[in-house]
gemmi code that builds the backbone of each chain (N, CA, C; Angstrom):
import gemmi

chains = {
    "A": [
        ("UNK", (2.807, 12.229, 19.168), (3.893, 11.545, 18.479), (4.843, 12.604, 17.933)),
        ("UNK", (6.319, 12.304, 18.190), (6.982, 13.070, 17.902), (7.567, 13.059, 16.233)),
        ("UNK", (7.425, 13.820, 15.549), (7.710, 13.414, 14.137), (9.107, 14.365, 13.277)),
        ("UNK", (10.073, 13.768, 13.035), (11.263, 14.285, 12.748), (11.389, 14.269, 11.256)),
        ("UNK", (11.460, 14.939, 10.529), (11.915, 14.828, 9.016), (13.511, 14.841, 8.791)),
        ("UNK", (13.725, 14.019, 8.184), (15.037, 13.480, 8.511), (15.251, 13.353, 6.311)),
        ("UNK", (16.892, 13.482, 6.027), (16.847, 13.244, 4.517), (17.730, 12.286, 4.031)),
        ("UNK", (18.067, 11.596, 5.310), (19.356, 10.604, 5.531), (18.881, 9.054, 5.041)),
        ("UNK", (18.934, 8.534, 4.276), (18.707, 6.916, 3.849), (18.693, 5.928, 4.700)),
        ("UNK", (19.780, 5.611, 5.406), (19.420, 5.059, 6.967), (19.050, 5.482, 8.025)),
        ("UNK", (17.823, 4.445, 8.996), (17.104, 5.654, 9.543), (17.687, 5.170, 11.394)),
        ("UNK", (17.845, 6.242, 11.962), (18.520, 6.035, 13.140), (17.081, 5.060, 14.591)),
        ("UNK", (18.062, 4.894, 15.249), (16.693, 4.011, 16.198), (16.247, 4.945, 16.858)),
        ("UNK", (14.862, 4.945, 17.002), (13.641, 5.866, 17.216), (13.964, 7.069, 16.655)),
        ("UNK", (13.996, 6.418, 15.512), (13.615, 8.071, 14.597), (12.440, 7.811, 13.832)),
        ("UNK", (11.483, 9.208, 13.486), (10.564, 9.113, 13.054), (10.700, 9.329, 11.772)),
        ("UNK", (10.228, 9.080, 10.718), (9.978, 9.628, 9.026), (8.599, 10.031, 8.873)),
        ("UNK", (7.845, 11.334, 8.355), (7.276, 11.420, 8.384), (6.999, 11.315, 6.488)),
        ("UNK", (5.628, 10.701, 6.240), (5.131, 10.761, 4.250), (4.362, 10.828, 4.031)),
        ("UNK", (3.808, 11.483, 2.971), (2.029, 11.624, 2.773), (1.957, 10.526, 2.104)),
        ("UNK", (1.072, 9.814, 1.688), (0.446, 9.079, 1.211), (-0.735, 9.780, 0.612)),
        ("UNK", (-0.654, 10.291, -0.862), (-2.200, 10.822, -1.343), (-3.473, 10.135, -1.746)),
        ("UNK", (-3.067, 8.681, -2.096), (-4.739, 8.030, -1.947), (-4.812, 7.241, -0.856)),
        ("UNK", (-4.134, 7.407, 0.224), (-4.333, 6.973, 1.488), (-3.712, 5.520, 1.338)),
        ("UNK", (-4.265, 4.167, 2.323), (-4.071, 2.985, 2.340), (-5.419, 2.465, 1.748)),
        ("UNK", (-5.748, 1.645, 1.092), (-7.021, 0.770, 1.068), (-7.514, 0.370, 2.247)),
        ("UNK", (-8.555, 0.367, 2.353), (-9.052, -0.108, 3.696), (-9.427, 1.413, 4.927)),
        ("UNK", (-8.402, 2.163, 4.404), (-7.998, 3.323, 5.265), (-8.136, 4.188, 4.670)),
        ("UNK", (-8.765, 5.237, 3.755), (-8.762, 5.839, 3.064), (-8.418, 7.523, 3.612)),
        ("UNK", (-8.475, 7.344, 5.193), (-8.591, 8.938, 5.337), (-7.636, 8.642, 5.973)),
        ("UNK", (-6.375, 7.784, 6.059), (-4.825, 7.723, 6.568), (-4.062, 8.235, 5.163)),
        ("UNK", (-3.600, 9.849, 5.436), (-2.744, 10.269, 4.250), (-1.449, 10.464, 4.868)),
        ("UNK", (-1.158, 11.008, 6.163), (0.241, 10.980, 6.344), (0.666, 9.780, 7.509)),
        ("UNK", (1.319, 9.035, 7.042), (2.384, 7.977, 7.761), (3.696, 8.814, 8.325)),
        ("UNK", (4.026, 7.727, 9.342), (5.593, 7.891, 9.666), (6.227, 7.111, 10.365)),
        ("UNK", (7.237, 6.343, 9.659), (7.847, 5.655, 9.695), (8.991, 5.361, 11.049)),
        ("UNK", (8.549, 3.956, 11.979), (9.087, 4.053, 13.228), (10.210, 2.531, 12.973)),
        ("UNK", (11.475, 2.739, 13.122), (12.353, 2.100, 12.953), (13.016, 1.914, 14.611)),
        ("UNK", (12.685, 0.234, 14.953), (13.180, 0.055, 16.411), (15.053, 0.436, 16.530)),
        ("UNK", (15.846, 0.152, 15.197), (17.208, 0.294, 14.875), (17.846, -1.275, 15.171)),
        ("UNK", (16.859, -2.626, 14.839), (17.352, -3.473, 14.961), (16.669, -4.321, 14.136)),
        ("UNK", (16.993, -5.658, 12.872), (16.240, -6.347, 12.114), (15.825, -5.587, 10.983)),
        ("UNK", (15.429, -5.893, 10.280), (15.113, -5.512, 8.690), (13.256, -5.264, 8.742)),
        ("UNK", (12.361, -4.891, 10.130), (11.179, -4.468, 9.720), (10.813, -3.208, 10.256)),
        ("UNK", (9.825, -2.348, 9.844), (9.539, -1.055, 9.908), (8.254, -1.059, 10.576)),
        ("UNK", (7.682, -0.275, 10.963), (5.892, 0.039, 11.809), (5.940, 1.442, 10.862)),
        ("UNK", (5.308, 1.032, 9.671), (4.483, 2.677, 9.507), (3.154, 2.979, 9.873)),
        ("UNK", (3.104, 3.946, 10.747), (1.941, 4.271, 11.577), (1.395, 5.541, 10.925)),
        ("UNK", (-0.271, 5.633, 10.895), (-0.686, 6.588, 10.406), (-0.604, 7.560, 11.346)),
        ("UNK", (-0.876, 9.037, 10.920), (-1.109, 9.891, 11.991), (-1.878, 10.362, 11.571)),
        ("UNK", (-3.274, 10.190, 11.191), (-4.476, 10.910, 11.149), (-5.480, 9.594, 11.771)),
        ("UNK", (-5.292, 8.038, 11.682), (-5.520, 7.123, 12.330), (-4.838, 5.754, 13.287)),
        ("UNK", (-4.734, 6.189, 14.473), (-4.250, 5.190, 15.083), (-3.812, 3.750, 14.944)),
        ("UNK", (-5.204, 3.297, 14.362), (-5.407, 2.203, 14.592), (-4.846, 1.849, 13.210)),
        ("UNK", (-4.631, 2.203, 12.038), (-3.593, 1.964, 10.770), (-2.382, 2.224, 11.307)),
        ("UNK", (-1.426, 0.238, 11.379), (-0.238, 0.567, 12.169), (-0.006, -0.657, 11.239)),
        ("UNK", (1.331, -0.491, 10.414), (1.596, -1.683, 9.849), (2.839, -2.243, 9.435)),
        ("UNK", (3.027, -3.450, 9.415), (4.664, -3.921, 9.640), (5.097, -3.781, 8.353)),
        ("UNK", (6.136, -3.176, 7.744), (7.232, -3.661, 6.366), (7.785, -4.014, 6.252)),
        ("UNK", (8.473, -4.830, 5.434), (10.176, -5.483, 5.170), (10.145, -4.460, 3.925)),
        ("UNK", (11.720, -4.512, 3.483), (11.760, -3.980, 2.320), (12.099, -5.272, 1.119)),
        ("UNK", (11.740, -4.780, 0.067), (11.731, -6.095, -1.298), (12.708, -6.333, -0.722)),
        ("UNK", (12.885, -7.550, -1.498), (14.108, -8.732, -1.416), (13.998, -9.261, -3.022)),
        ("UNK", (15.170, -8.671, -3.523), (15.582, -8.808, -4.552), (15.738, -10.742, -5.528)),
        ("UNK", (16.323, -10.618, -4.122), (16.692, -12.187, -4.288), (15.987, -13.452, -4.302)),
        ("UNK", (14.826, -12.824, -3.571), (13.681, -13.659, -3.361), (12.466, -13.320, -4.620)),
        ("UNK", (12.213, -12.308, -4.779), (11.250, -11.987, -5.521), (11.510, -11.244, -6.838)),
        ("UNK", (12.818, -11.572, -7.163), (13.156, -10.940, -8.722), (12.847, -9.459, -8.190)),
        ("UNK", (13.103, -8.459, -9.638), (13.255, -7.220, -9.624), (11.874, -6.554, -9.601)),
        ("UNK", (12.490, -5.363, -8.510), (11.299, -4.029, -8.200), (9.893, -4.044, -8.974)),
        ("UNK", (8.982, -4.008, -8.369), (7.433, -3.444, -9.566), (8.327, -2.156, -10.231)),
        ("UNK", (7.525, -1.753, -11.487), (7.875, -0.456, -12.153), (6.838, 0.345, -12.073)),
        ("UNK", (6.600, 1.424, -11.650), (5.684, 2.579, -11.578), (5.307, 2.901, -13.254)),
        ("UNK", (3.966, 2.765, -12.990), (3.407, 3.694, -14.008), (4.008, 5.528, -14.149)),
        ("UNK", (3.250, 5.691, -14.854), (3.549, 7.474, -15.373), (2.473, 8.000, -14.319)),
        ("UNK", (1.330, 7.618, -13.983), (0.121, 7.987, -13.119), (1.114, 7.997, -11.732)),
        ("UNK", (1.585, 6.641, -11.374), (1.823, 6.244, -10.137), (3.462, 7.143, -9.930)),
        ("UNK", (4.071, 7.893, -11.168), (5.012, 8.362, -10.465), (4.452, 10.085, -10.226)),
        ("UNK", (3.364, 10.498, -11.084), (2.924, 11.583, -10.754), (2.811, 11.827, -9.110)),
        ("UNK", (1.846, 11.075, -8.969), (1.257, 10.606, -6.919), (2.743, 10.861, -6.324)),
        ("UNK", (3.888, 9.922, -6.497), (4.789, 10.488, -5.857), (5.352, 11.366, -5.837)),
        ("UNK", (5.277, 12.510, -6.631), (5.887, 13.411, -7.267), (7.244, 13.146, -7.810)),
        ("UNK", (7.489, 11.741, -8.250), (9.033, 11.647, -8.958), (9.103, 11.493, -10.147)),
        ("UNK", (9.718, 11.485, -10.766), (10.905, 11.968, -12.075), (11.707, 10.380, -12.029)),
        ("UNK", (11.868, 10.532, -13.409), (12.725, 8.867, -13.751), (13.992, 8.845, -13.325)),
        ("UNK", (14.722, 9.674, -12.215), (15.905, 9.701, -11.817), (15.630, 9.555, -10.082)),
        ("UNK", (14.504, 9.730, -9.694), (13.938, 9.540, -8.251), (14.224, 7.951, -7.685)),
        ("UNK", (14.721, 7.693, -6.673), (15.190, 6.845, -6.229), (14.095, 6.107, -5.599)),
        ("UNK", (12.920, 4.909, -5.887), (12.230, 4.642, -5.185), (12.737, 3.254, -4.122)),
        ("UNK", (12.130, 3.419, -3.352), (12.183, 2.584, -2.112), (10.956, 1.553, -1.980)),
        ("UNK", (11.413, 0.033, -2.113), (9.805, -0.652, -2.055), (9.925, -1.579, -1.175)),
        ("UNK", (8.516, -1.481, -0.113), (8.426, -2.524, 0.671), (7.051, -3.339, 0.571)),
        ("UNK", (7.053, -4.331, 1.268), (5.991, -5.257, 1.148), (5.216, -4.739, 2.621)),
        ("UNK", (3.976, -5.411, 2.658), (3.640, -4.737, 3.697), (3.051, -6.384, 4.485)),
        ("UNK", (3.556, -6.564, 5.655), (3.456, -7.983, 6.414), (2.319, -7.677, 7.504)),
        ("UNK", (1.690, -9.356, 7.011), (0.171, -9.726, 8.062), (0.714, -11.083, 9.379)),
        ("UNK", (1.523, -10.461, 10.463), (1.970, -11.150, 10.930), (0.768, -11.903, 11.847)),
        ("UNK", (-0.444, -11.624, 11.755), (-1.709, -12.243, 12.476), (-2.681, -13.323, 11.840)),
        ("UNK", (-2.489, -13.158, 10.681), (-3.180, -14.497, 9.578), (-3.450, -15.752, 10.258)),
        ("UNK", (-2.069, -15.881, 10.191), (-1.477, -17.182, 10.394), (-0.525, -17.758, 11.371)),
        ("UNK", (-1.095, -18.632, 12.271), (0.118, -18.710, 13.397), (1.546, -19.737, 13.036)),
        ("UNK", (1.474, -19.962, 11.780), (2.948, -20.554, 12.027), (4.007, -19.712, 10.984)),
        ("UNK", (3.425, -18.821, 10.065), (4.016, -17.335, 9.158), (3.691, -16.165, 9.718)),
        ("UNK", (4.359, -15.481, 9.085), (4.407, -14.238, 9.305), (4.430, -13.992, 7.118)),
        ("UNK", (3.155, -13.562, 6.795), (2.724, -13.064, 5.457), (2.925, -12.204, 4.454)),
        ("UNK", (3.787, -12.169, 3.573), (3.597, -10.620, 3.010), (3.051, -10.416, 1.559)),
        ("UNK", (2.099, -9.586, 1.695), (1.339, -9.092, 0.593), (2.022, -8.530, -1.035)),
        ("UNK", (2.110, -9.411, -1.524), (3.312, -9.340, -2.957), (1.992, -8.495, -3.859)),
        ("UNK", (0.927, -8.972, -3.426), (0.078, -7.387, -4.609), (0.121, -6.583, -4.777)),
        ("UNK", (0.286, -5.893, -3.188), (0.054, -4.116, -3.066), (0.997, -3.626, -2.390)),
        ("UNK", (2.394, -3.910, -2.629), (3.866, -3.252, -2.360), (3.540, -1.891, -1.675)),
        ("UNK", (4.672, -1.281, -1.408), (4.264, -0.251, -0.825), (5.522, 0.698, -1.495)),
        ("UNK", (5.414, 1.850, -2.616), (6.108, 2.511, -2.948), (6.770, 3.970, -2.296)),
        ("UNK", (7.812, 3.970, -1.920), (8.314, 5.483, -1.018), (9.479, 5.913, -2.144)),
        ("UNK", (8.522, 7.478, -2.132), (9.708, 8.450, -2.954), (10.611, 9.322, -1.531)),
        ("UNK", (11.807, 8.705, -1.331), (12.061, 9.262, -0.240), (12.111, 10.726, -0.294)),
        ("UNK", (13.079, 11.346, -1.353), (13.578, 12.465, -1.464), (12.266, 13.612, -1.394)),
        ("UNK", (10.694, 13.058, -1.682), (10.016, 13.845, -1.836), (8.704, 13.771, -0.681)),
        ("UNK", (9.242, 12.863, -0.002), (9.064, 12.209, 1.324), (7.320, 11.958, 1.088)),
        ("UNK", (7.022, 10.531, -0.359), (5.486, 10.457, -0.063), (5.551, 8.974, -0.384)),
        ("UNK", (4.592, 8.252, -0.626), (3.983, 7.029, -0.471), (2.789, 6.708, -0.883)),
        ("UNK", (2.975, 5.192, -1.548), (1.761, 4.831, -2.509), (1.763, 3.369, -2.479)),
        ("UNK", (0.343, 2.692, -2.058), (0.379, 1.381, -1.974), (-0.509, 1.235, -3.639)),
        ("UNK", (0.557, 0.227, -4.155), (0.517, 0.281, -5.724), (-0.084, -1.273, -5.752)),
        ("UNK", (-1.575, -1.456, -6.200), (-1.816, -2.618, -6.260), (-1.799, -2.859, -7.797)),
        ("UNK", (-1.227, -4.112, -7.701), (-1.605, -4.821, -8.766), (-2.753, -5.546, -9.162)),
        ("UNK", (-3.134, -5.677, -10.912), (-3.938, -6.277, -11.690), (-3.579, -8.042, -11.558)),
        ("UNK", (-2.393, -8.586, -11.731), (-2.172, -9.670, -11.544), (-2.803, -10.465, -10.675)),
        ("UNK", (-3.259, -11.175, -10.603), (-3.990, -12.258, -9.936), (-3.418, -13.440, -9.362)),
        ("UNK", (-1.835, -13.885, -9.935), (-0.893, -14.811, -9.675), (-0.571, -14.306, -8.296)),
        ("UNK", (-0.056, -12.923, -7.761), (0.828, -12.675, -7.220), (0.003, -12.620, -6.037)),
        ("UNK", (0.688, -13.372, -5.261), (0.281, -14.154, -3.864), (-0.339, -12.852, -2.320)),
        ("UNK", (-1.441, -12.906, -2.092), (-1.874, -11.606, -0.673), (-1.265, -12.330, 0.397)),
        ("UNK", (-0.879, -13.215, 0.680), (-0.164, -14.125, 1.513), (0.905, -14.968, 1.358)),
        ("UNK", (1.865, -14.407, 1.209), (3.130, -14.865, 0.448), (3.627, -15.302, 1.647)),
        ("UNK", (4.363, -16.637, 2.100), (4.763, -17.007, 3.156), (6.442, -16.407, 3.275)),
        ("UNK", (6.516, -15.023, 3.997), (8.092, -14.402, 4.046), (8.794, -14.933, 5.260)),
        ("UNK", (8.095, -15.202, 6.824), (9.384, -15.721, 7.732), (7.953, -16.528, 9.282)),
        ("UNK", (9.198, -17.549, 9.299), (8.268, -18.107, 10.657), (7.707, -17.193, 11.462)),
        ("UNK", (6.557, -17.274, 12.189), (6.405, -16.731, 13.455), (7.615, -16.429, 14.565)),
        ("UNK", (8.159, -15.511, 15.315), (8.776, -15.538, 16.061), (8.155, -16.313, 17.267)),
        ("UNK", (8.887, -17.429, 17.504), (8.261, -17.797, 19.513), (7.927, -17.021, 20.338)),
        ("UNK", (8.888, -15.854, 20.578), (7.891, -14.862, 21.920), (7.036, -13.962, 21.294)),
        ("UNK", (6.841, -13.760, 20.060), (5.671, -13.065, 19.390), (4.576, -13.802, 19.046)),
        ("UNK", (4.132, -15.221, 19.730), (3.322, -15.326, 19.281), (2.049, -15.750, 21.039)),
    ],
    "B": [
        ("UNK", (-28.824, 3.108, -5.020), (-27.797, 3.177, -5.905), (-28.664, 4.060, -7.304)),
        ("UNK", (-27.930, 4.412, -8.004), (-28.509, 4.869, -8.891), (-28.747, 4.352, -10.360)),
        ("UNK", (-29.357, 4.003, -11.441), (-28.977, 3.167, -11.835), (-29.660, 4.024, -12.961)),
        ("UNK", (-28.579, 4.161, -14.314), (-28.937, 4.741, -15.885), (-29.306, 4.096, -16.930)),
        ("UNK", (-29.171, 4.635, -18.010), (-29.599, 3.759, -19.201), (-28.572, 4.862, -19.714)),
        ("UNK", (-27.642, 4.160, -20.799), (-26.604, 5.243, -21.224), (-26.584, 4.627, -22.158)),
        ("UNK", (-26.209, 5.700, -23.716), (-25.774, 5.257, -25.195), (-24.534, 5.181, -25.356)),
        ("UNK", (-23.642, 4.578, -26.338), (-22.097, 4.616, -26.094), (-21.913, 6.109, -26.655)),
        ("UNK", (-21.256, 6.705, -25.927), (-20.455, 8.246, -25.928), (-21.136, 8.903, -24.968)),
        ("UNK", (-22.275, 8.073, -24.220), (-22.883, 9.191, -23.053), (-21.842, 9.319, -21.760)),
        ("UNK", (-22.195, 10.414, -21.004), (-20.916, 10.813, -20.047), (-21.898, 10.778, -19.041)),
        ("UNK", (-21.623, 10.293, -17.481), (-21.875, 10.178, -16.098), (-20.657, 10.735, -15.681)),
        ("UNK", (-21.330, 12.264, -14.921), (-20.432, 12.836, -14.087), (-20.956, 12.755, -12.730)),
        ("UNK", (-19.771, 12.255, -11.934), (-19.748, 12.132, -10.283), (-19.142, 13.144, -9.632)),
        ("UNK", (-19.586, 14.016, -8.880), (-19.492, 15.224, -8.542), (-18.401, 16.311, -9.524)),
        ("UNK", (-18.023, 17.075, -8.946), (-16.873, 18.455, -9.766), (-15.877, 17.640, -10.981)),
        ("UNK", (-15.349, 16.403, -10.296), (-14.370, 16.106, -11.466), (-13.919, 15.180, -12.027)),
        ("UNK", (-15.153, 13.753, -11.699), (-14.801, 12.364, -11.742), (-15.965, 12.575, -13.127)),
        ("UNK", (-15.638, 11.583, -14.166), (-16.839, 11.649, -15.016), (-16.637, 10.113, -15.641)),
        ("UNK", (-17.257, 9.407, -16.081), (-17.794, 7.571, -16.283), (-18.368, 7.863, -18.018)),
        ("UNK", (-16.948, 7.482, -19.055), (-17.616, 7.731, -20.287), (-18.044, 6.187, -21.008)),
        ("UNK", (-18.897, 5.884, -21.602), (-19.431, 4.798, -22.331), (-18.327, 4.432, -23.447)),
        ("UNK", (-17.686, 3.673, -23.845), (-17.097, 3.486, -24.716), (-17.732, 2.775, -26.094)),
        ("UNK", (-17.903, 1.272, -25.624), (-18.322, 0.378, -26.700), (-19.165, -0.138, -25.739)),
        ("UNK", (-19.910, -1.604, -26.740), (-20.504, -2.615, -26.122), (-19.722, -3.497, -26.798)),
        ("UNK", (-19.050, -4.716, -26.396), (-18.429, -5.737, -27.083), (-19.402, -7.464, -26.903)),
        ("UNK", (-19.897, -8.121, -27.878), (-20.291, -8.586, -27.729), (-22.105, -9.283, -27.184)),
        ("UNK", (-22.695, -7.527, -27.281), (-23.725, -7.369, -27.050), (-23.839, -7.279, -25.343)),
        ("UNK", (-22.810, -7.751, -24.401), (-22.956, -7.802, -23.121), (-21.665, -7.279, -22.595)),
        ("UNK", (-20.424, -6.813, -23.394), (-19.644, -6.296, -22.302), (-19.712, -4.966, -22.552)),
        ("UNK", (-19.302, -3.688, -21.278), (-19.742, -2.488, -21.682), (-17.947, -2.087, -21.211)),
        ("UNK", (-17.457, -1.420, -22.259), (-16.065, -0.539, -22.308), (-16.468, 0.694, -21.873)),
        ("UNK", (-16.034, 1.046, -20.091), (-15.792, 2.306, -20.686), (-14.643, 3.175, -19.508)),
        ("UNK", (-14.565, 4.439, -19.633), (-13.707, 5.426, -19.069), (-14.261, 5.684, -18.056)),
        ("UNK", (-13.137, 6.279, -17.084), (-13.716, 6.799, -15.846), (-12.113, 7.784, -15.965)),
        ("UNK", (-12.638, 9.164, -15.676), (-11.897, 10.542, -15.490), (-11.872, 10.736, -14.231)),
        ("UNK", (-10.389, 10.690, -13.558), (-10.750, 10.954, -12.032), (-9.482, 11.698, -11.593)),
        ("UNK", (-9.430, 12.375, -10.490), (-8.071, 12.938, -9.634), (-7.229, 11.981, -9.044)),
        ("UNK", (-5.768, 11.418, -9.726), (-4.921, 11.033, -9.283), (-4.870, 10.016, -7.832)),
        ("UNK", (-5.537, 11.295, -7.323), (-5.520, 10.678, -5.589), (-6.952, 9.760, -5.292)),
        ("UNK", (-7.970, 9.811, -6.464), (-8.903, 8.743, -5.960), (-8.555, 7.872, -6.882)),
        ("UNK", (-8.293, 6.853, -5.600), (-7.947, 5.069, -6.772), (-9.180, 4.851, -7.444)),
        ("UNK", (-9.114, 4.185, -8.283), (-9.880, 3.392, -9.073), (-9.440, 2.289, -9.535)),
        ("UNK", (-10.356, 1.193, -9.330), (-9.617, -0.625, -8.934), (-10.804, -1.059, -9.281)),
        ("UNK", (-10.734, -1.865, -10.084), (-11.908, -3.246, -10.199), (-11.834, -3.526, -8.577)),
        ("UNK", (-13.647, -3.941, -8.307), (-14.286, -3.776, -7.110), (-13.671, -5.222, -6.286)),
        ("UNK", (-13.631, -6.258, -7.303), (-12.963, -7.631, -6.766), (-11.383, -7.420, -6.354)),
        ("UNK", (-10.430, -6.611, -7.066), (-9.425, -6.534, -6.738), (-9.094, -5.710, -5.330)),
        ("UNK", (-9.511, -4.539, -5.532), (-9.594, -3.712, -4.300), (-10.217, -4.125, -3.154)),
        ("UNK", (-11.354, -4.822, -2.916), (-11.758, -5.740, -1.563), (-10.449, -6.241, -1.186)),
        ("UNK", (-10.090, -7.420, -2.116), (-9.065, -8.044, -1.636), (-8.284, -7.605, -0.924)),
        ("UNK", (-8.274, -6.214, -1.362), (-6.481, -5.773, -0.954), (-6.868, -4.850, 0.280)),
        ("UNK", (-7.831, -4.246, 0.635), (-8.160, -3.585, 1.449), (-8.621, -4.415, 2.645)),
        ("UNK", (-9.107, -6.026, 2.346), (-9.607, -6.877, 3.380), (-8.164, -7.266, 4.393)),
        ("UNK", (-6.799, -7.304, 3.318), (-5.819, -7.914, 3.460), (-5.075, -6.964, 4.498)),
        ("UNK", (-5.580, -5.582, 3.776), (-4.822, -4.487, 4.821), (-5.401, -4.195, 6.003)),
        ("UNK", (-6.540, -4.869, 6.209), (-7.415, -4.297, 7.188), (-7.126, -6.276, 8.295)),
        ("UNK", (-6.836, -6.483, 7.956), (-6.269, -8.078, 8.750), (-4.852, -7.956, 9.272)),
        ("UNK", (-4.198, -7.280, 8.360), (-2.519, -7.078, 8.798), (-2.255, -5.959, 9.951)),
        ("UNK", (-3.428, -5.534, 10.270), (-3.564, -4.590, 11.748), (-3.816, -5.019, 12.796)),
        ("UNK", (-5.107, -6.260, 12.372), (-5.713, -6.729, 13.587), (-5.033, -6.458, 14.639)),
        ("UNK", (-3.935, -6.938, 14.770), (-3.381, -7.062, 16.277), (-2.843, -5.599, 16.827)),
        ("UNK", (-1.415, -5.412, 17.467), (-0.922, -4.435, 18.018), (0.552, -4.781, 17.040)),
        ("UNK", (0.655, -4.293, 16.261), (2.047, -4.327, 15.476), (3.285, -4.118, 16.246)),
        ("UNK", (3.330, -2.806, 16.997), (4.235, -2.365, 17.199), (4.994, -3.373, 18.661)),
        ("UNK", (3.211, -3.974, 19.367), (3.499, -5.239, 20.598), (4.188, -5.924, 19.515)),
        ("UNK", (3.736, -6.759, 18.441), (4.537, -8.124, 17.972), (6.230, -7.601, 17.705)),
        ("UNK", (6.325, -6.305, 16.831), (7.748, -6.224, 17.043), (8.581, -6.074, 17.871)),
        ("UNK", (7.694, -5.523, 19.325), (8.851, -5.621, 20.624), (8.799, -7.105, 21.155)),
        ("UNK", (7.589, -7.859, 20.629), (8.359, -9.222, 21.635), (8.617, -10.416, 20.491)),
        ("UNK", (9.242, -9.875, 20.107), (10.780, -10.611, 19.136), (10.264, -10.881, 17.652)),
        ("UNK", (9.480, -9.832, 17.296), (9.449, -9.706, 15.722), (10.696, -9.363, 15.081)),
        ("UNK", (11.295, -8.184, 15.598), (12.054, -7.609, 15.018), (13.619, -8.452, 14.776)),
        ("UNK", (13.550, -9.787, 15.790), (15.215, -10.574, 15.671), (14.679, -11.415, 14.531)),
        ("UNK", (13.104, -12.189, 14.589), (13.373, -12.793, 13.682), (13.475, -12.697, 11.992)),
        ("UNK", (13.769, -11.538, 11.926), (13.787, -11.453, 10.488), (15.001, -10.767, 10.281)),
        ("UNK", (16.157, -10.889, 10.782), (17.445, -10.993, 10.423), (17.622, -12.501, 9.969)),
    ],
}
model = gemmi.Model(1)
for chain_id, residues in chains.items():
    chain = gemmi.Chain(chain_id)
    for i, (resn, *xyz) in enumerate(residues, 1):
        res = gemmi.Residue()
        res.name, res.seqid = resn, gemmi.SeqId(i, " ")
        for name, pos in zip(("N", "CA", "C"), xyz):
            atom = gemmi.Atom()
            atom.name, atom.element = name, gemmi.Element(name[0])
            atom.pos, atom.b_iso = gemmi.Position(*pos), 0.0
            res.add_atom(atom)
        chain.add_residue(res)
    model.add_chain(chain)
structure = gemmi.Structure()
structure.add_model(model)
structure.setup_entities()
């Protein structure tokens, strides 16, 4: 896999982003660096691990509009990223488009936090219990299913 | 598994730099306490973290990158 470090905010089609992730994914614990594969069309992402294959997973980014304003990072959780209260974070949800055949799911617990500028990543779960592991975000596509 | 008998202020250390301190007992049955650890190892109530790791480990099942080439990616414009 070809992996490009790039410092540009929009990401070009087939470009790679490469991010550590220091406590890995849940589930995945020995996936620390991701990188981010953008087809350059639609609003979803494939961050793919590169220490495990088989950790390959779809994002949208929040939606403001839909889900009220950003999680806020702890002081712990901005250490992990290495950012500073002026660091620009980036948050996406992370989607289970296999659940369910008539949604496509996204996990409103365990967001997925990116410090771009310092190019790392942290799936930040929440204590809340309200906030939905299967949040219904968009129909199934017809030829995707 | 290993299993102690600890007084409140006793310390359980898990290898070089994780350590499990006793706090209180509240109520005769709940036990408060600390856990000292490196940043990079989570620590999650065991019910919460299943969840979320069962959830992440389902949102792979398939071939991701197949569902977004055959028309994931239009429908979410």
């Amino acid at each position: 896999m070809q992996v490009v470090e790039k410092t540009q905010v929009t990401p070009e089609k087939d470009t790679v982003l490469a991010f550590d992730f220091p406590q890995g994914i849940a589930g995945f614990s020995g996936a620390k660096s991701f990188a981010f594969i953008y087809a350059g069309s639609g609003d979803l992402l494939c961050l793919q691990s590169i220490d495990m294959p088989e950790a390959s997973f779809i994002l949208t980014p929040w939606n403001e509009s839909r889900l009220g304003a950003t999680p806020k990072l702890s002081s712990e959780q901005q250490g992990l990223l290495q950012a500073d209260a002026d660091s620009e974070i980036i948050w996406f949800l992370v989607l289970n488009p296999f659940a369910d055949k008539d949604w496509v799911t996204a996990n409103l617990r365990a967001p997925i936090a990116i410090c771009e500028s310092q190019q790392t990543g942290l799936q930040c779960i929440a204590s809340d219990t309200s906030l939905e592991l299967r949040y219904r975000w968009m129909a199934q596509p017809k030829a995707a299913t | 598994m290993m299993v102690f008998r600890q007084k409140i202020g006793d310390v359980i250390r898990i290898s070089d730099d994780i350590r499990l301190i006793i706090h209180d007992i509240q109520d005769g049955r709940i036990v408060r306490f600390g856990i000292e650890a490196p940043a990079e190892i989570p620590v999650h109530r065991l019910e919460i973290y299943e969840l979320i790791q069962q959830e992440n480990q389902a949102a792979v099942a398939g071939d991701a990158m197949a569902w977004l080439n055959q028309g994931g990616h239009d429908a979410s414009r």
